[in-house]
Backbone bond lengths (Angstrom), bond angles and torsions (degrees), N, CA, C in turn:
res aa  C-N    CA-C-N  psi(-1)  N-CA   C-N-CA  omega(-1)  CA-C   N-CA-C  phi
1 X - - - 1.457 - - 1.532 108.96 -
2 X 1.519 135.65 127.53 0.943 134.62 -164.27 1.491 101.39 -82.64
3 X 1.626 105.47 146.50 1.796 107.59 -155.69 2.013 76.43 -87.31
4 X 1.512 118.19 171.13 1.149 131.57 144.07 1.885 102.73 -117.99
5 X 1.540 107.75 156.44 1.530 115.44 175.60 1.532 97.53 -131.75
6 X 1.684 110.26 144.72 1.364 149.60 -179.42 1.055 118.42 -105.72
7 X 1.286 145.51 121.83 1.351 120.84 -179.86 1.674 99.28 -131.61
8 X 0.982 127.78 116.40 1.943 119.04 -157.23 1.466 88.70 -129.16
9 X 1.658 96.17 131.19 1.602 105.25 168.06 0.983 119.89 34.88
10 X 1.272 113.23 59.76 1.585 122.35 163.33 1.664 123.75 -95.37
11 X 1.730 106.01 131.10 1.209 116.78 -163.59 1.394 117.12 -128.43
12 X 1.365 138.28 102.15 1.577 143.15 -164.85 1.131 115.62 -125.06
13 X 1.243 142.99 139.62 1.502 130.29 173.42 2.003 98.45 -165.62
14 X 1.243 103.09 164.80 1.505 105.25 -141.47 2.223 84.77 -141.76
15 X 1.286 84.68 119.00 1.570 95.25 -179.00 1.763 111.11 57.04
16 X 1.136 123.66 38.06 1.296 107.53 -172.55 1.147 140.07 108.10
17 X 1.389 94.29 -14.39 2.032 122.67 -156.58 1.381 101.03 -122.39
18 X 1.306 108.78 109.39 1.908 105.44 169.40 1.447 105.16 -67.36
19 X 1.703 103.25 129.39 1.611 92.51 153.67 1.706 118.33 -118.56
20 X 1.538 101.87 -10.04 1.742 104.62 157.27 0.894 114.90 -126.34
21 X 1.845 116.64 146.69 1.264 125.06 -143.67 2.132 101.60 -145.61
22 X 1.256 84.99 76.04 1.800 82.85 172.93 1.381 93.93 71.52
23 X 1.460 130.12 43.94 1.541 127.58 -168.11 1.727 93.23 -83.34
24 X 1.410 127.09 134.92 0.949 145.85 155.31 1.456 138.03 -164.95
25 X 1.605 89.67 127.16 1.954 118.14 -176.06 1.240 124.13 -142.12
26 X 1.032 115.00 156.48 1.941 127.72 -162.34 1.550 82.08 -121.32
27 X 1.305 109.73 130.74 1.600 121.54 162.93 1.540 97.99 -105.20
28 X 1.056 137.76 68.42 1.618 129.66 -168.40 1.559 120.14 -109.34
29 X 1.531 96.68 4.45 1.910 109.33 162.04 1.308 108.66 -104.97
30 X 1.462 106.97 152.86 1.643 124.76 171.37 1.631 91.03 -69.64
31 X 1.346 97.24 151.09 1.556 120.98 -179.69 1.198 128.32 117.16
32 X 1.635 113.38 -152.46 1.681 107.25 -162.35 1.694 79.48 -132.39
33 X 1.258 80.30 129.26 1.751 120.86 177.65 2.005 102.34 -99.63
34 X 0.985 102.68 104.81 2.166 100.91 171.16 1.541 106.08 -128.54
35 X 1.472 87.40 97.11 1.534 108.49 175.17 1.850 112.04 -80.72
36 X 1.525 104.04 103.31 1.702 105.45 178.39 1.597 109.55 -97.59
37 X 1.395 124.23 177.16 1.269 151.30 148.82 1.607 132.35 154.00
38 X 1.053 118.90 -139.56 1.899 102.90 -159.16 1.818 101.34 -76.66
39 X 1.012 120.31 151.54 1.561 124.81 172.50 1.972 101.79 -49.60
40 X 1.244 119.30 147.62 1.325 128.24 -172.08 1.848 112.99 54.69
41 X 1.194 109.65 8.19 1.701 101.67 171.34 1.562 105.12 -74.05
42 X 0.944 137.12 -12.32 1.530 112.74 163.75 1.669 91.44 138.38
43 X 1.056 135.82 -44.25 1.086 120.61 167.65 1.541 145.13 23.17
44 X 1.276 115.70 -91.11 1.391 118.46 163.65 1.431 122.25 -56.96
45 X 1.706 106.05 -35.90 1.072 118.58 -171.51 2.529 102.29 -56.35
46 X 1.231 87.42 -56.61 1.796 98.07 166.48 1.545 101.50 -42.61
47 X 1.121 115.18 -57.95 1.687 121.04 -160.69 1.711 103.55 -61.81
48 X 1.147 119.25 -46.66 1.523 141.00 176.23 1.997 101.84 -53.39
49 X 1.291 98.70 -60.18 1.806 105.74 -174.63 1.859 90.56 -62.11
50 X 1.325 119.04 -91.41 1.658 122.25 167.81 1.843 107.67 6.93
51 X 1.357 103.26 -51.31 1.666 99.37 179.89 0.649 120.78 -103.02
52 X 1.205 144.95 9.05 1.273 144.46 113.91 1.723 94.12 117.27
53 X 1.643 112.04 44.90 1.261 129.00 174.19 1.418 114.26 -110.45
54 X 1.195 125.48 -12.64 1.242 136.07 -175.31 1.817 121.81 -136.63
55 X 0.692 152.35 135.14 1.468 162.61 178.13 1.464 117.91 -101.39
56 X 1.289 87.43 101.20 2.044 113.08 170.20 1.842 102.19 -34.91
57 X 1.559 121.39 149.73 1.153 108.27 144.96 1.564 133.13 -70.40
58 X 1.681 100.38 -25.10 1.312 99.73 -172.84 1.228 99.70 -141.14
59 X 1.115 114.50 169.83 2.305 98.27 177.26 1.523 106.83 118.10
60 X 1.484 96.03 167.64 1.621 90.24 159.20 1.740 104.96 -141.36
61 X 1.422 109.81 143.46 1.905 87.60 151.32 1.471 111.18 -116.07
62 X 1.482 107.20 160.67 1.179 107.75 -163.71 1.780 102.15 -140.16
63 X 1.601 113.83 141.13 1.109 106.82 -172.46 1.638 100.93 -106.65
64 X 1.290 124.13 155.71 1.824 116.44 172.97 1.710 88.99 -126.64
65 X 1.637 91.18 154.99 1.533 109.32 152.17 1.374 113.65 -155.05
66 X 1.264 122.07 135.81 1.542 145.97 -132.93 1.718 88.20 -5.60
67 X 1.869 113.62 85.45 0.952 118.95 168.70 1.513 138.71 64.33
68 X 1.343 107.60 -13.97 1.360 121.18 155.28 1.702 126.13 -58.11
69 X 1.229 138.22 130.49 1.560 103.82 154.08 1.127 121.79 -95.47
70 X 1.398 129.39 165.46 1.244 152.77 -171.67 1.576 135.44 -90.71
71 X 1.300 118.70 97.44 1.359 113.72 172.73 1.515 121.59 -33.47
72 X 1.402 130.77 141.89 1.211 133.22 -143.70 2.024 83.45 -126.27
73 X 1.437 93.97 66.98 1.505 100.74 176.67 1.726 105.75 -123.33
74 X 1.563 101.47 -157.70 1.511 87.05 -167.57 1.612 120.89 -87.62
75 X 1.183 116.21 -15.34 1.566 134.25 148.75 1.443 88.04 -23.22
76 X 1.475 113.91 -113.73 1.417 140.72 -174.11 1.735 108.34 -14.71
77 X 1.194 112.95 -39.96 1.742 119.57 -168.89 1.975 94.50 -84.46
78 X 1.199 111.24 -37.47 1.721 110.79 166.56 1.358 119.27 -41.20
79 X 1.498 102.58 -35.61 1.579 107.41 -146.82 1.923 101.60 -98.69
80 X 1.503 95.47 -5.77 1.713 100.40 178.90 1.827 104.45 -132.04
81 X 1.158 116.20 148.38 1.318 123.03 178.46 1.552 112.70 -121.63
82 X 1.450 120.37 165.36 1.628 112.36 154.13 1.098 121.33 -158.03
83 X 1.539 122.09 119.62 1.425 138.93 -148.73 1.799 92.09 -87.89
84 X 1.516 125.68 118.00 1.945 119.26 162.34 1.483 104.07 -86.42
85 X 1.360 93.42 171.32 1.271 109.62 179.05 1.810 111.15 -65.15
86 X 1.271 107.99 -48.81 1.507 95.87 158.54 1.181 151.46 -87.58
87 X 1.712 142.73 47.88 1.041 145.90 -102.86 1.819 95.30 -94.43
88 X 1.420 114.72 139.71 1.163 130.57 173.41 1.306 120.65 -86.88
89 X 1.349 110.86 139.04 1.647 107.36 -163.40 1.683 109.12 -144.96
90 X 1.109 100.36 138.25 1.837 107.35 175.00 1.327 124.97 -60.30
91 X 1.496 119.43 147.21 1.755 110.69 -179.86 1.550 113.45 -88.79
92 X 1.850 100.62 67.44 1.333 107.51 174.28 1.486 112.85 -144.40
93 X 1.290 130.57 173.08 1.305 120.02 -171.23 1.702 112.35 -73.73
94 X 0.993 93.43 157.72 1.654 112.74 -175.52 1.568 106.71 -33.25
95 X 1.225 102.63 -68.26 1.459 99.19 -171.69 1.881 110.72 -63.67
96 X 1.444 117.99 -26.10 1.379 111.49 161.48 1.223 120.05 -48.47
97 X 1.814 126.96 -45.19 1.055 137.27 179.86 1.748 110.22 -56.35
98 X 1.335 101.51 -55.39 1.513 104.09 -169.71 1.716 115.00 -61.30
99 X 1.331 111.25 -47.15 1.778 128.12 150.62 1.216 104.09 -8.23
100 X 1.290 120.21 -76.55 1.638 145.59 -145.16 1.799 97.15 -31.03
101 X 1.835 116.77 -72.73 0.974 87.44 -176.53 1.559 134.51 -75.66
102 X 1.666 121.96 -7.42 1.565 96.21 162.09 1.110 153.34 -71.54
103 X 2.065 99.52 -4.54 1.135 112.94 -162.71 1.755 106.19 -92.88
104 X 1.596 107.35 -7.09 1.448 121.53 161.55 1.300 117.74 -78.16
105 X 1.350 126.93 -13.28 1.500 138.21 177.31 1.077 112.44 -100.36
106 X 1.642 127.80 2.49 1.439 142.22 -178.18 1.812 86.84 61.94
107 X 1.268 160.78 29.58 1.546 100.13 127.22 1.182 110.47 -117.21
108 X 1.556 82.88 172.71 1.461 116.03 -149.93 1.959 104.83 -127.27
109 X 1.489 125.82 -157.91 1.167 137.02 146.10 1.902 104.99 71.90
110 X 0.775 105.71 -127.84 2.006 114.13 -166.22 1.331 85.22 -87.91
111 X 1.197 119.84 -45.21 1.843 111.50 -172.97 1.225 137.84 -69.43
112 X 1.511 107.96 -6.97 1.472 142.89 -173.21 1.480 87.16 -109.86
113 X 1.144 140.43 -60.55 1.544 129.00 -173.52 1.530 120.26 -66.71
114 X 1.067 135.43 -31.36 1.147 167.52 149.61 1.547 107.48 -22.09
115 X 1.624 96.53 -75.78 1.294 122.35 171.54 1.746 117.61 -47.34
116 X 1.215 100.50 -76.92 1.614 123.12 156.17 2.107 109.57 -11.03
117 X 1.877 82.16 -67.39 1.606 81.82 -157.19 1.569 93.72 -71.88
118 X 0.987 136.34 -36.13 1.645 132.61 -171.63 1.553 98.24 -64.11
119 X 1.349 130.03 -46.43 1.549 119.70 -169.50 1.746 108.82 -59.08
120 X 1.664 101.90 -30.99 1.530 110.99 -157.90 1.691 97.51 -105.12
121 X 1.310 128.07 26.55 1.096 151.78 -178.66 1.750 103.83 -115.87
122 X 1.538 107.23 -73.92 1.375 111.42 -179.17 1.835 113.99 -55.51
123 X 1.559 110.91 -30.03 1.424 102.20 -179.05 1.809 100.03 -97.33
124 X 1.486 119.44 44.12 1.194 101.08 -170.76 1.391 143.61 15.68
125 X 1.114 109.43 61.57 1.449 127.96 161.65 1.324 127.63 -129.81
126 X 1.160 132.04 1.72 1.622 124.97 126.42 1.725 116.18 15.44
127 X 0.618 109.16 -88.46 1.861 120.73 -179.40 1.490 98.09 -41.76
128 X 1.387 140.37 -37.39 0.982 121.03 -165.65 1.742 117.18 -111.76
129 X 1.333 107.02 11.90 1.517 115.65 -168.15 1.700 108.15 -57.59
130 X 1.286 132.03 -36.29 1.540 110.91 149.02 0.731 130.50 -73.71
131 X 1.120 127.32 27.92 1.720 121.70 -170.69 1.658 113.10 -101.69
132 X 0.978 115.24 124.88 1.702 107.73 176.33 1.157 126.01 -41.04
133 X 1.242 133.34 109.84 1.433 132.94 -154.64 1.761 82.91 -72.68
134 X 0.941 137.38 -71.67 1.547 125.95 -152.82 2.049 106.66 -41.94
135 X 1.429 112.65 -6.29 1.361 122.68 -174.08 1.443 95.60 -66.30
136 X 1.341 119.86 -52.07 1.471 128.47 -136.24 1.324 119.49 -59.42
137 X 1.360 133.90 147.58 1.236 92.35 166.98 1.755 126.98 -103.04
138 X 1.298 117.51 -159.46 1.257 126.10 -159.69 1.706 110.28 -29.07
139 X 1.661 98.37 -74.34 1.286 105.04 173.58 1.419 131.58 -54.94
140 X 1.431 112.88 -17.40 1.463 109.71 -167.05 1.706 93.60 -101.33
141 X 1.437 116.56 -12.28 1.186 124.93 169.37 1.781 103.45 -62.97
142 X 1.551 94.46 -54.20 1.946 83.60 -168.56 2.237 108.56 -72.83
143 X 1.044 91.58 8.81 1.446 94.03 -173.49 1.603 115.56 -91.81
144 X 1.185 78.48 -43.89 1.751 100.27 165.89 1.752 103.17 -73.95
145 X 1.490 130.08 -34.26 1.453 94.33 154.55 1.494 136.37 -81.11
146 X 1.169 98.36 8.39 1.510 113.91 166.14 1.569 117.76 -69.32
147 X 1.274 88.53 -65.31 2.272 106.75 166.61 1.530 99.31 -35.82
148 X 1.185 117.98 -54.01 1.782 120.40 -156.55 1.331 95.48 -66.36
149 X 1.800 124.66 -55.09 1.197 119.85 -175.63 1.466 125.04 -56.20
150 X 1.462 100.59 -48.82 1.502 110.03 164.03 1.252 141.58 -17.67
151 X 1.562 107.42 -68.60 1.199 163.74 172.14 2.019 94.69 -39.51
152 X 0.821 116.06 -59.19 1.274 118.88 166.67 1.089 152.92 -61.46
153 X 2.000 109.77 -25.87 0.883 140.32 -168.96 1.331 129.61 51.03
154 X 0.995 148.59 34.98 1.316 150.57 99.64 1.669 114.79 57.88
155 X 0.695 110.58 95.00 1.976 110.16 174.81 1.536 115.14 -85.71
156 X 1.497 114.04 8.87 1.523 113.09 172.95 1.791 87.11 -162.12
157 X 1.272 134.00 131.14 1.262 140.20 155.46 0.878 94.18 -143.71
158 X 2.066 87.37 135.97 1.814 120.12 -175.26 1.557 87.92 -101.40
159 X 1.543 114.64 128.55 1.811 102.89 156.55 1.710 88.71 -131.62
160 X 1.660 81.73 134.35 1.441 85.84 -179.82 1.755 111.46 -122.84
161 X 1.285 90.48 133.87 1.637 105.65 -172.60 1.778 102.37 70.93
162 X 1.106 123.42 64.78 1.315 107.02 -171.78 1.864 127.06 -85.27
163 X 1.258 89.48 -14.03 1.623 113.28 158.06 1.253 131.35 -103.87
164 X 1.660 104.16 34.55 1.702 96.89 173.01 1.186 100.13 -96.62
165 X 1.492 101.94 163.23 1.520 135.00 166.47 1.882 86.68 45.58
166 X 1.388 120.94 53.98 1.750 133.87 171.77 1.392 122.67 -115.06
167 X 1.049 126.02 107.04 1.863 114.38 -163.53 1.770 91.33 -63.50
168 X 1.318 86.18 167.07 2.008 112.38 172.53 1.189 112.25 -36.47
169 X 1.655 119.27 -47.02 1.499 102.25 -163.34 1.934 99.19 -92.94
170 X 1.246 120.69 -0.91 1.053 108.61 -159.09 1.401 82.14 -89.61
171 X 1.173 126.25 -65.74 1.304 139.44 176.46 1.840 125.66 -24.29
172 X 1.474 83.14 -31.53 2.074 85.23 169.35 1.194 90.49 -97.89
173 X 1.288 153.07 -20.57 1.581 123.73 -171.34 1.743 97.19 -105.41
174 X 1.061 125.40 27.55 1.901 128.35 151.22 1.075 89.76 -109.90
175 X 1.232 159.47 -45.27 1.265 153.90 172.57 1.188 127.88 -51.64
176 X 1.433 108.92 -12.21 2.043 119.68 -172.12 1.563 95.24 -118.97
177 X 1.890 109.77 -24.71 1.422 104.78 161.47 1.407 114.04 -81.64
178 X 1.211 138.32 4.29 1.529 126.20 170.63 1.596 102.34 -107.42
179 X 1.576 122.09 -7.37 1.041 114.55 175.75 1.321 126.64 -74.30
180 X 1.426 99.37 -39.94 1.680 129.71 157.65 1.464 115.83 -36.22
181 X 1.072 94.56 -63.82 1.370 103.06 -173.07 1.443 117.49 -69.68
182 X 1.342 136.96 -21.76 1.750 146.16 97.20 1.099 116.26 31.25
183 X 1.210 109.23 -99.81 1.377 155.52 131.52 1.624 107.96 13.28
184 X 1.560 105.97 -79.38 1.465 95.07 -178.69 1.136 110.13 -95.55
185 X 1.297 120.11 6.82 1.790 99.48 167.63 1.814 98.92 90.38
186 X 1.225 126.90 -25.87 1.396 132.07 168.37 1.822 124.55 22.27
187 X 1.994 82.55 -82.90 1.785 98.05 -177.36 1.451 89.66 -153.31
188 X 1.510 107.12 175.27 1.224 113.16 160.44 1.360 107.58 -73.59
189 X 1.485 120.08 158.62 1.414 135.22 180.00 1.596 111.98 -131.23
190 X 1.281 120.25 112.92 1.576 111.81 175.27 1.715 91.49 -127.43
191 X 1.565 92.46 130.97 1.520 108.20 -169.79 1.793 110.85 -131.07
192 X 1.327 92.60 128.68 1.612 87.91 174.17 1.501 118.30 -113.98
193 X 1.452 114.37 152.12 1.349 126.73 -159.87 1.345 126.30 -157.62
194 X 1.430 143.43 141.21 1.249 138.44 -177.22 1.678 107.32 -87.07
195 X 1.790 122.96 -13.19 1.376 95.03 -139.83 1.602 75.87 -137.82
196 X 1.725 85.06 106.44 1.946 114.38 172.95 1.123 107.82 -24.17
197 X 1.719 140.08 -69.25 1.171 135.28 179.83 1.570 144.43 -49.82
198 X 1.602 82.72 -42.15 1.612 99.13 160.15 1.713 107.80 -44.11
199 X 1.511 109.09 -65.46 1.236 117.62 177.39 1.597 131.44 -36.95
200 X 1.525 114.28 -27.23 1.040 147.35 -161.61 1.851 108.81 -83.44
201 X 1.838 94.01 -46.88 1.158 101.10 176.04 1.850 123.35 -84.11
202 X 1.491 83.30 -34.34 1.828 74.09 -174.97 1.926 100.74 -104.63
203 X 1.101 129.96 28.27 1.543 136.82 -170.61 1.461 96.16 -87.40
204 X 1.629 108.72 123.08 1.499 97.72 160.06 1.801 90.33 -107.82
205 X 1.267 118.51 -21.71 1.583 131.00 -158.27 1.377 81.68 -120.35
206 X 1.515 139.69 125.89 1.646 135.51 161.18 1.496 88.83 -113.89
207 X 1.532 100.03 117.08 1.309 113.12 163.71 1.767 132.91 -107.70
208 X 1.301 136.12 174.08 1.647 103.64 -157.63 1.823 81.88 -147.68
209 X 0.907 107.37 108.57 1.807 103.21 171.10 1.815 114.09 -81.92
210 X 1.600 123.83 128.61 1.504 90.89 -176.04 1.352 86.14 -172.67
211 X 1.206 117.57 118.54 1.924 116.74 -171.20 1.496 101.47 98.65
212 X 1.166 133.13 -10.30 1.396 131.69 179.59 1.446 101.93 108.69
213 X 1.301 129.84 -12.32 1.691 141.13 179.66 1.481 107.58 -107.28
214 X 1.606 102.86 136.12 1.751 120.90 141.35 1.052 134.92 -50.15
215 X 1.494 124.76 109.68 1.354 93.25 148.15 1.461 102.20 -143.59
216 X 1.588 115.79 174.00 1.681 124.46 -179.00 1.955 107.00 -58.83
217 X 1.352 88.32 151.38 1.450 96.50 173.72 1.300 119.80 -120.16
Protein backbone atom coordinates (compact mmCIF):
# COMPACT_ATOMS: atom_id res chain seq x y z
CA UNK A 1 0.00 0.00 0.00
CA UNK A 2 1.65 3.18 -0.95
CA UNK A 3 2.67 5.12 2.40
CA UNK A 4 1.50 9.03 2.12
CA UNK A 5 3.64 11.59 4.69
CA UNK A 6 2.22 14.70 6.76
CA UNK A 7 4.34 16.82 8.25
CA UNK A 8 2.09 19.47 10.56
CA UNK A 9 3.57 22.35 12.43
CA UNK A 10 6.82 21.56 12.55
CA UNK A 11 9.26 23.54 14.71
CA UNK A 12 13.32 23.03 15.07
CA UNK A 13 15.91 25.43 15.83
CA UNK A 14 19.55 24.77 16.83
CA UNK A 15 21.36 26.88 19.66
CA UNK A 16 18.68 29.38 19.99
CA UNK A 17 18.02 29.96 16.29
CA UNK A 18 14.72 28.77 14.68
CA UNK A 19 15.25 27.13 11.50
CA UNK A 20 11.54 25.58 11.20
CA UNK A 21 8.80 27.62 11.67
CA UNK A 22 5.09 26.13 11.73
CA UNK A 23 6.56 24.01 8.68
CA UNK A 24 3.67 22.28 7.06
CA UNK A 25 3.11 19.81 3.89
CA UNK A 26 1.23 16.74 2.66
CA UNK A 27 3.42 14.78 0.15
CA UNK A 28 0.18 12.76 -0.85
CA UNK A 29 1.07 12.30 -4.78
CA UNK A 30 3.29 9.64 -6.35
CA UNK A 31 6.42 11.33 -7.62
CA UNK A 32 9.46 13.45 -7.14
CA UNK A 33 9.07 16.18 -4.71
CA UNK A 34 12.65 18.83 -5.01
CA UNK A 35 12.47 20.96 -2.19
CA UNK A 36 15.09 24.16 -2.95
CA UNK A 37 16.28 27.36 -1.10
CA UNK A 38 19.24 29.36 0.51
CA UNK A 39 22.08 26.98 2.03
CA UNK A 40 21.25 26.63 6.02
CA UNK A 41 17.35 27.46 5.49
CA UNK A 42 16.39 24.35 7.10
CA UNK A 43 16.33 22.00 4.52
CA UNK A 44 18.02 18.87 5.41
CA UNK A 45 17.23 19.67 8.71
CA UNK A 46 13.04 18.85 7.34
CA UNK A 47 14.56 15.92 5.34
CA UNK A 48 16.30 14.49 8.65
CA UNK A 49 12.71 15.00 10.87
CA UNK A 50 10.62 13.36 7.46
CA UNK A 51 12.97 10.21 8.25
CA UNK A 52 12.35 9.89 11.10
CA UNK A 53 16.16 10.49 12.22
CA UNK A 54 15.67 13.51 14.00
CA UNK A 55 12.85 14.89 16.34
CA UNK A 56 10.90 18.20 15.69
CA UNK A 57 10.55 20.41 18.82
CA UNK A 58 7.09 20.87 18.09
CA UNK A 59 4.99 19.30 15.17
CA UNK A 60 4.07 16.07 14.18
CA UNK A 61 4.94 13.70 11.16
CA UNK A 62 2.64 11.39 10.27
CA UNK A 63 2.67 8.42 7.96
CA UNK A 64 -0.96 7.08 6.21
CA UNK A 65 -1.78 3.89 4.41
CA UNK A 66 -5.05 3.58 2.57
CA UNK A 67 -5.83 6.23 5.25
CA UNK A 68 -4.78 4.69 8.30
CA UNK A 69 -1.80 6.21 10.22
CA UNK A 70 1.14 4.44 11.04
CA UNK A 71 3.03 3.50 14.08
CA UNK A 72 6.45 5.04 13.85
CA UNK A 73 8.11 1.53 14.64
CA UNK A 74 10.53 -0.51 12.79
CA UNK A 75 8.09 -1.82 10.07
CA UNK A 76 7.33 1.85 9.16
CA UNK A 77 11.31 2.96 9.23
CA UNK A 78 11.78 -0.26 6.49
CA UNK A 79 9.36 1.17 4.34
CA UNK A 80 11.30 4.78 4.01
CA UNK A 81 15.06 5.39 3.49
CA UNK A 82 17.46 8.55 3.29
CA UNK A 83 20.39 8.84 1.10
CA UNK A 84 23.13 12.29 2.74
CA UNK A 85 25.25 13.98 0.91
CA UNK A 86 28.06 12.03 2.41
CA UNK A 87 27.16 8.48 2.30
CA UNK A 88 29.07 6.00 4.60
CA UNK A 89 30.26 2.83 3.38
CA UNK A 90 31.81 -0.57 4.59
CA UNK A 91 35.45 -1.89 3.87
CA UNK A 92 33.90 -4.38 1.49
CA UNK A 93 33.15 -4.66 -2.10
CA UNK A 94 30.40 -2.81 -3.65
CA UNK A 95 28.07 -5.34 -4.04
CA UNK A 96 28.78 -6.35 -0.17
CA UNK A 97 27.87 -2.80 0.52
CA UNK A 98 24.70 -2.78 -1.52
CA UNK A 99 23.65 -6.48 0.20
CA UNK A 100 23.94 -4.90 3.60
CA UNK A 101 20.41 -3.98 3.87
CA UNK A 102 18.82 -7.37 2.79
CA UNK A 103 21.01 -9.32 4.58
CA UNK A 104 19.50 -7.41 7.84
CA UNK A 105 16.00 -8.32 6.56
CA UNK A 106 17.18 -11.98 6.36
CA UNK A 107 17.13 -12.32 2.59
CA UNK A 108 19.60 -13.82 1.33
CA UNK A 109 20.50 -16.51 -1.74
CA UNK A 110 19.43 -15.84 -5.75
CA UNK A 111 16.90 -13.32 -4.39
CA UNK A 112 19.36 -11.14 -2.71
CA UNK A 113 21.63 -11.35 -5.86
CA UNK A 114 19.09 -10.68 -8.21
CA UNK A 115 18.02 -7.86 -6.21
CA UNK A 116 21.61 -6.58 -5.64
CA UNK A 117 22.56 -6.93 -9.36
CA UNK A 118 19.39 -4.98 -10.72
CA UNK A 119 19.84 -2.07 -8.00
CA UNK A 120 23.70 -1.92 -9.05
CA UNK A 121 22.62 -2.11 -12.69
CA UNK A 122 20.00 0.78 -12.51
CA UNK A 123 22.69 3.09 -10.66
CA UNK A 124 25.25 1.94 -13.19
CA UNK A 125 27.65 0.34 -11.29
CA UNK A 126 27.73 -3.09 -12.47
CA UNK A 127 31.43 -2.82 -13.58
CA UNK A 128 32.44 -2.13 -10.27
CA UNK A 129 30.63 -4.71 -7.94
CA UNK A 130 34.11 -6.16 -6.75
CA UNK A 131 35.55 -3.33 -6.33
CA UNK A 132 36.26 -1.99 -2.83
CA UNK A 133 33.72 0.38 -2.20
CA UNK A 134 36.10 2.59 0.03
CA UNK A 135 38.08 2.82 -3.71
CA UNK A 136 35.30 4.70 -5.31
CA UNK A 137 35.22 7.83 -5.89
CA UNK A 138 33.04 10.66 -4.55
CA UNK A 139 30.29 10.38 -6.99
CA UNK A 140 30.28 6.79 -7.55
CA UNK A 141 30.38 6.73 -3.75
CA UNK A 142 26.97 8.75 -3.58
CA UNK A 143 25.57 6.41 -6.32
CA UNK A 144 26.28 3.47 -4.60
CA UNK A 145 24.20 5.10 -1.79
CA UNK A 146 21.64 5.26 -4.13
CA UNK A 147 22.07 1.23 -5.10
CA UNK A 148 21.83 0.56 -1.18
CA UNK A 149 18.62 2.58 -0.98
CA UNK A 150 17.26 1.13 -3.99
CA UNK A 151 18.07 -2.14 -3.29
CA UNK A 152 15.39 -2.20 -0.70
CA UNK A 153 12.73 -0.63 -2.19
CA UNK A 154 11.62 2.05 -0.35
CA UNK A 155 8.07 3.61 -1.01
CA UNK A 156 9.30 7.16 0.02
CA UNK A 157 13.24 8.02 -0.35
CA UNK A 158 14.57 11.34 0.99
CA UNK A 159 18.13 12.04 -0.82
CA UNK A 160 19.25 15.08 0.20
CA UNK A 161 21.68 17.18 -1.73
CA UNK A 162 22.44 14.31 -3.90
CA UNK A 163 24.85 16.17 -6.17
CA UNK A 164 26.95 17.91 -3.78
CA UNK A 165 30.51 18.26 -3.87
CA UNK A 166 29.73 15.54 -7.46
CA UNK A 167 31.77 16.28 -10.64
CA UNK A 168 29.60 16.85 -14.09
CA UNK A 169 29.57 13.49 -15.26
CA UNK A 170 28.66 11.99 -12.04
CA UNK A 171 26.04 14.39 -11.54
CA UNK A 172 24.10 13.70 -15.00
CA UNK A 173 24.11 10.01 -14.46
CA UNK A 174 22.19 10.55 -10.64
CA UNK A 175 20.17 12.69 -12.55
CA UNK A 176 19.13 10.01 -15.39
CA UNK A 177 18.90 7.73 -12.17
CA UNK A 178 16.21 9.96 -10.61
CA UNK A 179 14.81 10.38 -13.97
CA UNK A 180 14.28 6.70 -14.21
CA UNK A 181 12.97 6.38 -11.35
CA UNK A 182 10.25 9.17 -12.71
CA UNK A 183 9.88 7.29 -15.26
CA UNK A 184 8.86 4.10 -13.68
CA UNK A 185 6.79 5.30 -11.14
CA UNK A 186 9.26 3.26 -8.60
CA UNK A 187 8.73 5.25 -5.05
CA UNK A 188 8.06 8.49 -4.03
CA UNK A 189 11.17 10.75 -4.19
CA UNK A 190 11.54 13.97 -2.03
CA UNK A 191 14.84 15.63 -2.86
CA UNK A 192 16.59 18.57 -1.57
CA UNK A 193 18.73 21.02 -3.45
CA UNK A 194 20.21 24.51 -3.79
CA UNK A 195 20.33 24.72 -7.63
CA UNK A 196 16.78 26.04 -9.26
CA UNK A 197 17.47 24.21 -12.46
CA UNK A 198 18.40 21.05 -11.24
CA UNK A 199 14.95 21.37 -9.70
CA UNK A 200 13.48 22.23 -12.93
CA UNK A 201 14.70 19.10 -14.47
CA UNK A 202 13.87 16.34 -12.19
CA UNK A 203 10.57 18.36 -10.35
CA UNK A 204 7.34 16.74 -10.79
CA UNK A 205 6.29 18.66 -7.23
CA UNK A 206 8.75 22.13 -7.18
CA UNK A 207 8.81 22.96 -3.76
CA UNK A 208 10.43 26.33 -2.20
CA UNK A 209 11.54 26.31 1.60
CA UNK A 210 11.88 30.09 2.87
CA UNK A 211 10.86 31.55 6.42
CA UNK A 212 11.29 28.08 7.85
CA UNK A 213 7.96 26.95 5.64
CA UNK A 214 7.04 25.02 2.29
CA UNK A 215 5.34 25.88 -0.09
CA UNK A 216 4.63 24.82 -4.05
CA UNK A 217 6.09 26.89 -6.74
Amino acid sequence: MALRLTASHITKGYDGNPVLRDCTFSFAAHGVYVLTGANGCGKSTFLRICALIEAPESGDIDFFSVGAPLPKDLALRRRITLVLPRVGVFNTTVFGNVSYGLRIRGIGGSRARKKVSDALEFAGLTHKKDQNALTLSSGETQRLGIARALVIEPEILFLDEPTASVDQKNTEIIEEIILNMKRDRMTTVVITTHDREQAKRLSDFPLIMDGGKISAV
